[in-house]
C-alpha positions as CSV (number, residue, x, y, z in Angstrom):
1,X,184.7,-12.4,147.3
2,X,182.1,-15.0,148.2
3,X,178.9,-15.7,147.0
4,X,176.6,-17.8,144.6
5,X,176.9,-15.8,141.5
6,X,175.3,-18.3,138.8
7,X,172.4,-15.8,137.8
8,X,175.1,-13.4,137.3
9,X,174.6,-11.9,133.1
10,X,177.4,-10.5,132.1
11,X,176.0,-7.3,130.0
12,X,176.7,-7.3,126.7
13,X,178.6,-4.2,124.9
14,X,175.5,-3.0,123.4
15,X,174.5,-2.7,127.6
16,X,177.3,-0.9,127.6
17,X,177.4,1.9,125.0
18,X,176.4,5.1,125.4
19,X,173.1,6.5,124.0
20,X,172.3,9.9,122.5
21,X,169.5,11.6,123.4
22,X,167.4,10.4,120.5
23,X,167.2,7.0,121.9
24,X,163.5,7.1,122.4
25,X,163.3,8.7,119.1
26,X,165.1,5.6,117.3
27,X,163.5,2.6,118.7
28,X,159.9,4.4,118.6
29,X,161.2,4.4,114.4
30,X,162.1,0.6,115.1
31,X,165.5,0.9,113.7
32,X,167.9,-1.7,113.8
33,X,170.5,-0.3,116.3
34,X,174.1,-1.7,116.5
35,X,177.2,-0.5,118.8
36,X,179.8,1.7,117.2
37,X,182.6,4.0,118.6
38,X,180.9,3.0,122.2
39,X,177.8,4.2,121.4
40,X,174.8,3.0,120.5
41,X,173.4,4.0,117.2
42,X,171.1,3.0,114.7
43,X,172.3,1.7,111.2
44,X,169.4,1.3,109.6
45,X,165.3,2.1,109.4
46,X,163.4,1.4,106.5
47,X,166.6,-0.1,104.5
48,X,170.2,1.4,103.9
49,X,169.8,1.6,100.1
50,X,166.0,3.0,100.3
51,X,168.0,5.7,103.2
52,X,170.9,6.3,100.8
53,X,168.7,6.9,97.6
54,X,167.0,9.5,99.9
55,X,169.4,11.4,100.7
56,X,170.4,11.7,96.8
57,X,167.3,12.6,95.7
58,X,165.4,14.3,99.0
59,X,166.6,14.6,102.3
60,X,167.9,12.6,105.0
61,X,168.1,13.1,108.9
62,X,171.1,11.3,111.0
63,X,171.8,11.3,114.4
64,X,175.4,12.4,114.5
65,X,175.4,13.1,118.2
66,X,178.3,10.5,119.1
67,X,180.8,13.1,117.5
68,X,182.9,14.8,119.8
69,X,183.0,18.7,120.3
70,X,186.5,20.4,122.1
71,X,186.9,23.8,122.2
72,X,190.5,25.6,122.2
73,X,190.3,28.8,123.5
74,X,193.2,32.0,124.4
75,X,195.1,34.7,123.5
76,X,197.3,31.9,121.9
77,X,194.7,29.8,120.6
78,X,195.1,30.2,116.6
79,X,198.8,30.0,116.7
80,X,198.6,26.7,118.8
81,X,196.2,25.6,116.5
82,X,198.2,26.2,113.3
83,X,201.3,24.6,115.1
84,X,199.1,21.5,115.7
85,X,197.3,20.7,112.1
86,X,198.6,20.7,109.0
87,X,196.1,23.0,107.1
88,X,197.6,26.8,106.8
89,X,194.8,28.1,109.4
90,X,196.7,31.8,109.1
91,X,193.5,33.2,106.8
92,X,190.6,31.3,108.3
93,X,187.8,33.9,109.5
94,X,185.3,33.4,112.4
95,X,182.2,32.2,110.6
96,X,184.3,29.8,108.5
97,X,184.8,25.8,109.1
98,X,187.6,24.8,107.8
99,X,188.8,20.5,107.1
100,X,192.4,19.2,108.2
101,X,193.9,16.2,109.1
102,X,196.1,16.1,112.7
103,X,199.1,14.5,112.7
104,X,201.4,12.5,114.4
105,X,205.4,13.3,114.4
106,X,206.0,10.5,112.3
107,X,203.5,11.8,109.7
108,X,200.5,9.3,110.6
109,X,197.0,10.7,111.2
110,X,195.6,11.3,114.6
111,X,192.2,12.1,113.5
112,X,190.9,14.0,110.7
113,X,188.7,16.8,112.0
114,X,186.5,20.5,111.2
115,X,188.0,23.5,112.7
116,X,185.3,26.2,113.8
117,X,186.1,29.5,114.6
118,X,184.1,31.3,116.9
119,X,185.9,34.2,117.1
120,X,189.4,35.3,117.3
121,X,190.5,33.2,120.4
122,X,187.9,30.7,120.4
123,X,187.6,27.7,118.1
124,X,185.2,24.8,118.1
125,X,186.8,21.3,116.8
126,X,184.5,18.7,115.8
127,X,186.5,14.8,116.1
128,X,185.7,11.6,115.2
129,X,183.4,10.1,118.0
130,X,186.1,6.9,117.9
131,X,188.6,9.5,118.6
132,X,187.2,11.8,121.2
133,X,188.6,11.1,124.0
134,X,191.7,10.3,122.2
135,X,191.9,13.6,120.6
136,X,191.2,15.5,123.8
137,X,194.3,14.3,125.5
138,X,196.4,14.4,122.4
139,X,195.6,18.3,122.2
140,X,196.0,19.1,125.9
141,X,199.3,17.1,126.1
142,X,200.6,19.0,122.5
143,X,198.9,22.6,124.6
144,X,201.1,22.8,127.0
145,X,204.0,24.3,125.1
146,X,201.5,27.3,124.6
147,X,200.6,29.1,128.1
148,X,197.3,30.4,128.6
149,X,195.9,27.9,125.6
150,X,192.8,25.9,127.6
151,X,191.5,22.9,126.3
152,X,187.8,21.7,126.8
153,X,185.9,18.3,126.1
154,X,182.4,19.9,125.1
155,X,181.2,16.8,123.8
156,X,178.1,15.9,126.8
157,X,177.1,19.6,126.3
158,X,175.8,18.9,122.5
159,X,173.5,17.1,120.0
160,X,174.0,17.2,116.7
161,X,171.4,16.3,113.7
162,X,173.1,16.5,110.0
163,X,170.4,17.5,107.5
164,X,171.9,16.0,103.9
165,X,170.2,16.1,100.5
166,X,169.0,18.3,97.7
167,X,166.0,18.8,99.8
168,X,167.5,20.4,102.8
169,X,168.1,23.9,101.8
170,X,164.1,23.8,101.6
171,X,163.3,22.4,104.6
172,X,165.7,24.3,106.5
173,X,163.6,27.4,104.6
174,X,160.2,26.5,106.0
175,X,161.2,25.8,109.2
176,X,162.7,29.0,109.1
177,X,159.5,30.9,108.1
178,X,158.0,29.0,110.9
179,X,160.5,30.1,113.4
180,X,160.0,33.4,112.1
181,X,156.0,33.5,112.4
182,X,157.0,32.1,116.4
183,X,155.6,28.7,115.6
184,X,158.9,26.6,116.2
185,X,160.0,27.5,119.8
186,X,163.4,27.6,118.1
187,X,164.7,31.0,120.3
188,X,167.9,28.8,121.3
189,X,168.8,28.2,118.0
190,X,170.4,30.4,115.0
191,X,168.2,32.0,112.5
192,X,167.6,29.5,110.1
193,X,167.2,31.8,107.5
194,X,170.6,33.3,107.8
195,X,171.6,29.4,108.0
196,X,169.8,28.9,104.4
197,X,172.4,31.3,102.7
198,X,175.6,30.2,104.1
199,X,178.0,29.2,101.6
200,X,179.6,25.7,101.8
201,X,181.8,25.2,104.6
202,X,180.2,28.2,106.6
203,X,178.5,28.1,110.2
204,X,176.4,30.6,111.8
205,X,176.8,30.9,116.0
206,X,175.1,31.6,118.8
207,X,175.9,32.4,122.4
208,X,174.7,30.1,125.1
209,X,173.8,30.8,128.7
210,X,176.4,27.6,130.0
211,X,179.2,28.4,127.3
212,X,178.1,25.9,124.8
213,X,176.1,28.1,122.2
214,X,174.0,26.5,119.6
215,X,175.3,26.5,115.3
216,X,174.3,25.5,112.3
217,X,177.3,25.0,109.5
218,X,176.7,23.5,105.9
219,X,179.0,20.9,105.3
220,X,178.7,17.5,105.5
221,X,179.7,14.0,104.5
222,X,177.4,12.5,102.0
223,X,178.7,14.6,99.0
224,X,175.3,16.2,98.8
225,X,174.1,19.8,99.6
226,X,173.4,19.8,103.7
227,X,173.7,21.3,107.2
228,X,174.9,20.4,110.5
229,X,172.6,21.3,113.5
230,X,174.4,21.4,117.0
231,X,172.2,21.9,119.6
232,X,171.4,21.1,123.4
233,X,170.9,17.4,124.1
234,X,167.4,18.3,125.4
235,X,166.2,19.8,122.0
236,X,167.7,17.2,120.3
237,X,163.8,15.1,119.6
238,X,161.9,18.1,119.2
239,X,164.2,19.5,116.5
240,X,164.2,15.9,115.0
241,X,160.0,15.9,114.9
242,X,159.8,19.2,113.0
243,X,162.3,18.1,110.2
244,X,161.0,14.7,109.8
245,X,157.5,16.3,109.8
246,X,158.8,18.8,106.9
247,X,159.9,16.2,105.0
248,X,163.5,14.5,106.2
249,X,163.8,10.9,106.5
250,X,165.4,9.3,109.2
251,X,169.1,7.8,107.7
252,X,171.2,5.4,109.7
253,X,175.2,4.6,109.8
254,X,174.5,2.5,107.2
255,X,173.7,4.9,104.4
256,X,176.1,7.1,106.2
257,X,178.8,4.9,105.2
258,X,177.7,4.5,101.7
259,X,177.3,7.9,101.0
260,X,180.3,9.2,101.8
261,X,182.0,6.3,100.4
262,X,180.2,7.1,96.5
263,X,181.8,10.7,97.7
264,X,185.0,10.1,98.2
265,X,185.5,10.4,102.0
266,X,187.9,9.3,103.8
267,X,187.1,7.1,107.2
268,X,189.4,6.8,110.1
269,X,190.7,3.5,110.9
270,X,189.9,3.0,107.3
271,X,191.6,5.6,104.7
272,X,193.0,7.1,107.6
273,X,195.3,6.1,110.7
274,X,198.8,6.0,112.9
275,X,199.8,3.9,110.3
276,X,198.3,6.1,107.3
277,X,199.6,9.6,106.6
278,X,197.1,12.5,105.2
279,X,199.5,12.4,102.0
280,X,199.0,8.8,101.2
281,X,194.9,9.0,101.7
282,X,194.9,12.3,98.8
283,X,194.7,15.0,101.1
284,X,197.7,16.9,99.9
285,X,195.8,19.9,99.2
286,X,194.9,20.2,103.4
287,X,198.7,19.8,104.3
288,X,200.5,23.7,104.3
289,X,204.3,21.3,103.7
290,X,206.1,25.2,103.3
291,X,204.5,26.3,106.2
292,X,206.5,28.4,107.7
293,X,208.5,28.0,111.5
294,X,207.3,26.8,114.1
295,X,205.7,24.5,111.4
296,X,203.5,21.8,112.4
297,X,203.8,18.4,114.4
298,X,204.4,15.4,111.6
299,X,206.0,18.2,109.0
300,X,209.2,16.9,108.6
301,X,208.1,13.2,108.9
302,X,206.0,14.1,105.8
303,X,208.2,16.0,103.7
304,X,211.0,13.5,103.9
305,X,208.6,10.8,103.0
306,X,208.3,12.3,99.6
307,X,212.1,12.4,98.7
308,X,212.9,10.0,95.7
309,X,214.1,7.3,98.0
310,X,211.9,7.7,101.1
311,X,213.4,6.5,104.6
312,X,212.7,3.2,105.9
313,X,209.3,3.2,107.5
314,X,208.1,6.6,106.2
315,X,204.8,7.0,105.7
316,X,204.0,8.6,102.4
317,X,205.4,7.9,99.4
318,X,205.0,4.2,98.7
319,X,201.5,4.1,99.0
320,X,198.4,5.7,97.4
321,X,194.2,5.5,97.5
322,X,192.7,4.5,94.4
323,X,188.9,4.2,93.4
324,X,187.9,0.7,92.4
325,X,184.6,-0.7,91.1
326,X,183.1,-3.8,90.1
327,X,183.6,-5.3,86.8
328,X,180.6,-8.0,88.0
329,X,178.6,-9.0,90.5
330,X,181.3,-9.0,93.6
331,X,180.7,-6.7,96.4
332,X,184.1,-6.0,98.2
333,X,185.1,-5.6,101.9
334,X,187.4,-3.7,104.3
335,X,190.9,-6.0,104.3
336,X,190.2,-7.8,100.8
337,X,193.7,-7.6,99.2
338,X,193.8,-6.1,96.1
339,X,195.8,-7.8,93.0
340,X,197.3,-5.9,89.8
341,X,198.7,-9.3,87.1
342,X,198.1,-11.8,90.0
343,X,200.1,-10.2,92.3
344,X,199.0,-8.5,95.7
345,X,199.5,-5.0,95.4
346,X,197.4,-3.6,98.1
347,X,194.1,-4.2,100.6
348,X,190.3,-2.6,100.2
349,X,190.7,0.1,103.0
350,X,186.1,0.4,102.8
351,X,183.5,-1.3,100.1
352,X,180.0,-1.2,99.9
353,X,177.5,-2.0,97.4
354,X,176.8,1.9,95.7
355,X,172.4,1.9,95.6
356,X,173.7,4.8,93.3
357,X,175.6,3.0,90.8
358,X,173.9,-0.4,91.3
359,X,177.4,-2.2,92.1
360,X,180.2,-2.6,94.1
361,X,182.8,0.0,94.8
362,X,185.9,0.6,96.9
363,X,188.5,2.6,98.3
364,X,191.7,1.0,98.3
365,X,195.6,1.2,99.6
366,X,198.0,0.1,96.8
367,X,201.6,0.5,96.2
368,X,202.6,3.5,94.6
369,X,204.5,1.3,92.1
370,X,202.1,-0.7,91.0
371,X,201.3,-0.8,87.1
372,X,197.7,-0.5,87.7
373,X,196.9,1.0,84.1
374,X,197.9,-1.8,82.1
375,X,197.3,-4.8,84.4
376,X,194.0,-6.7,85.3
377,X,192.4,-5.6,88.3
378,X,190.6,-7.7,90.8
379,X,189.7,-8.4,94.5
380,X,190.2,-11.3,96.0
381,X,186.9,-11.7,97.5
382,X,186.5,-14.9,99.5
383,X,189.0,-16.5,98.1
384,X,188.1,-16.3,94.4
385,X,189.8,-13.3,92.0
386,X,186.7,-11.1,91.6
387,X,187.4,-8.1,88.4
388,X,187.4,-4.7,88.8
389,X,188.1,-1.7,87.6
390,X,189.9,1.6,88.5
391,X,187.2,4.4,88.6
392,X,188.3,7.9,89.6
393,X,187.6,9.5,93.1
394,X,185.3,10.0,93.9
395,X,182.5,8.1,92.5
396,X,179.6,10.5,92.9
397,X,179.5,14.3,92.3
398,X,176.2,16.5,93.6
399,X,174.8,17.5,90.1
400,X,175.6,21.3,89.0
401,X,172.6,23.3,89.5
């Protein structure tokens, strides 16, 4: 082609990114935004510690409407399901969300995701917004050896607003009262008060005209009390006014990230990947290895991993997460190799400085074999052998009421 093009602007991958319907909302609260996962999001408003320190002692409000939404639906629907995760899905109940890694055949993670049963041949999975498009061919493809199994992207037909803190059960509660009295034009939306007394790792569902109903579950991934809140992309700001009016404050990725990091939680591309199995990131306790024929895709992978002499290139076995934090001052970083008696033993997989603890913390990948009780610990953090110490996961637990 021809032409003068020298006021051409290439646009920028922020131009680019996708924006959730609280767009408005964010850059009316002047938060910093930054692109992540294709999107456009905002990682920050008044500050990520003064955020993160909300959320432990009040409430925070995220914008979690980049994650993606699929729903598997038929006669054959639960059995596919069970053949394609790891986690024994043969109990779960409509009305309960339930955790699990997916797999690969060789044992290495495909996503980590939250199974929602609607009903009996209708479940809801919530992905990784990094993974969502991913994950949606990935299930279709592994679908097709199930007949009359359909597989839908759902993602553009929701919002979602997580509600985290010790605060939120209250809020939740006024609002609810509210709703109730017919103040909140909420009829699109679940009761809230039924939503209040949900156990942990419950949801509450309801029907919508287009397919996509409206739910509120209660899990979350801060390591606090706190509800998820999926809704219609056009009720998405309205819904956001009446909790930050009752009390929640806005929270970015950034506390997002810290949060669940001081819990525990593991991050894809981080704890979790092709390259890492659910066994070597801890999560043995979602992974059914007995279960039964047909089994499930990556079983065998993972169960020969764990012989005494693992297979060359197997997955699980030689490596495991530990819980590091700082011994002074250094705050450590996604990549910075870990060292047990001088010697590398393993890389930071996510570090932050903890606004709970007042210090640095990390997750790290270390050789199984390494003598990490009796060795000194450090991170080499810009070159210079930075101490630290091995600290149990996770590093933060919700006080018992």
């Amino acid at each position: 082609m021809s032409g003068d093009h020298s006021g051409f602007v290439a646009p920028s991958a922020a131009d680019l990114a996708q924006t959730t319907a609280l767009y408005s909302r964010h850059l009316f609260l002047q938060a910093k935004m930054t692109e992540y996962a294709g999107w456009l999001l905002p990682v920050q408003y008044a500050g990520i510690a003064a955020e993160h320190l909300a959320v432990r002692q009040r409430a925070g409000l995220f914008d979690v409407s980049h994650m993606g939404e699929i729903l598997v639906s038929g006669r054959e629907a639960a059995a596919f399901l069970n053949f394609l995760l790891p986690r024994d899905l043969s109990r779960i109940k409509p009305g309960q969300a339930c955790y699990s890694p997916m797999c690969l055949p060789s044992g290495g993670t495909v996503d980590d995701l939250i199974v929602h049963p609607l009903d009996e041949s209708r479940f809801l999975l919530v992905v990784n917004a990094a993974n969502s498009a991913k994950d949606f061919e990935h299930i279709r493809a592994c679908a097709r050896q199930f007949p009359g199994v359909a597989v839908e992207n759902l993602s553009s037909a929701y919002a979602q607003l997580a509600l985290q803190g010790p605060d939120a059960a209250a809020i939740l509660t006024r609002l609810g009262q509210k709703q109730k009295d017919g103040l909140a034009a909420w009829q699109d939306l679940p009761d809230l008060g039924q939503a209040v007394a949900l156990r942990p790792y419950h949801f509450i569902y309801q029907e919508g005209p287009a397919g996509a109903g409206s739910m509120i579950s209660r899990t979350g991934y801060t390591g606090e009390d706190g509800f998820e809140i999926y809704l219609e992309p056009a009720q998405a700001d309205r819904t956001w006014q009446l909790l930050q009016e009752e009390g929640a404050v806005p929270c970015g990725l950034g506390a997002r990230d810290s949060l669940r990091l001081e819990a525990g939680m593991p991050l894809y591309g981080h704890e979790l990947g092709p390259d890492i199995s659910p066994l070597e990131a801890g999560l043995q306790r979602f992974v059914a290895l007995e279960k039964p024929e047909p089994g499930f895709i990556g079983q065998q992978a993972l169960r020969l991993s764990l012989q005494p002499s693992p297979p060359s290139g197997a997955l699980a076995g030689l490596r495991r997460l530990i819980g590091l934090r700082s011994a002074g001052r250094a705050i450590p970083r996604a990549g910075y190799p870990v060292l047990a008696g001088g010697r590398t033993v393993g890389q930071v997989t996510s570090g932050v400085y903890s606004p709970t603890f007042s210090q640095g913390i990390a997750i790290a990948l270390v050789d199984t074999a390494a003598d990490l009780e009796s060795s000194e610990i450090s991170v080499l953090v810009r070159d210079r052998q930075e101490p630290f110490m091995l600290n149990p996961l996770p590093f933060y637990k919700k006080p018992a009421k």
